[in-house]
N, C-alpha and C positions, 0 to 999 in steps of 0.2 A: 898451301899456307892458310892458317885461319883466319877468321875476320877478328874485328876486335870486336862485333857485336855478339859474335859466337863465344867466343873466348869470356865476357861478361854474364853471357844467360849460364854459363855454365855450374851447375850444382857442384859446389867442393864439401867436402865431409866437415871443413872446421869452418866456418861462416863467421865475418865480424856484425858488427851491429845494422851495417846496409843490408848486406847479403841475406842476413836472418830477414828482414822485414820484409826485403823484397820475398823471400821464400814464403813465412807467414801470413804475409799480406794485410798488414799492419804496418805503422810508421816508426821509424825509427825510437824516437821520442816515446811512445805507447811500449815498446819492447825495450829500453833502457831501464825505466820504469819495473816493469817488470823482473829485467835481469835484479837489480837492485833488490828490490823487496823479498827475491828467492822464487817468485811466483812460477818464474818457468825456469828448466833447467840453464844454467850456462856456469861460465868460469872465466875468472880474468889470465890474459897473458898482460904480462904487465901493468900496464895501469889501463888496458884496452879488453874489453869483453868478448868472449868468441863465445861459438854456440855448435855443439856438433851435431850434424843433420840427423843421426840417428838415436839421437836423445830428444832430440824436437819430435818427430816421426812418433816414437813410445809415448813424449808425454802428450804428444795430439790425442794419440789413439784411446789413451787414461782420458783426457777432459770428455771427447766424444762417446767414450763409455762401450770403444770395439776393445777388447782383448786381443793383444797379439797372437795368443794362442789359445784355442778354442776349449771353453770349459767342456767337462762331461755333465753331460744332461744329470740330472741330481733322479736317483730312484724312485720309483714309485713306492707310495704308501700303501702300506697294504691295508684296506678298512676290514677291519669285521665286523660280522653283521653282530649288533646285541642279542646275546639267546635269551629267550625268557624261557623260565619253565613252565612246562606242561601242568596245566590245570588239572586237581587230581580231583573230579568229580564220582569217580568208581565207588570209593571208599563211603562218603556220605552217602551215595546213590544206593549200594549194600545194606545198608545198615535199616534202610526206610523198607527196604523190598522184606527183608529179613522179618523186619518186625510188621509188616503188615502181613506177611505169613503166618506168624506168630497167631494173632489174634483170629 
């Protein structure tokens, strides 16, 4: 038979506004708040706020900035090197030799 303090710690998937806090670790009042404004996920039953653990879970893992599933590493750039061209020295270099030939 269970206890009731087992029976209480125990994580359910739809959580009301105790249970979420106690899970979050934040107070009730901070996480109504919130529910209200849209801040973090949740949904009314009735006129009563629930919160399912696996929506809490994704939008943790969003604020703390882990992806639930892991990107692919983004490609390397390929740098190239800048070509310059080749200094045409020959051509002037010719013309000097040529004509002091010449003379």
């Amino acid at each position: 038979m269970k206890s009731s303090t087992a029976r209480a710690t125990e994580i359910r998937e739809v959580m009301d506004i105790r249970q979420a806090s106690d899970y979050l670790g934040i107070s009730p009042d901070t996480l109504y708040k919130y529910a209200s404004e849209s801040f973090i996920p949740a949904f009314k039953l009735g006129n009563r706020w629930r919160f399912k653990k696996s929506r809490l879970d994704e939008w943790m893992d969003r604020q703390s900035g882990v992806s639930a599933l892991p990107e692919p590493a983004p490609a390397p750039k390929t740098v190239r090197p800048s070509q310059k061209k080749p200094v045409r020295s020959t051509r002037s270099g010719t013309r000097r030799i040529s004509a002091a030939k010449a003379s």
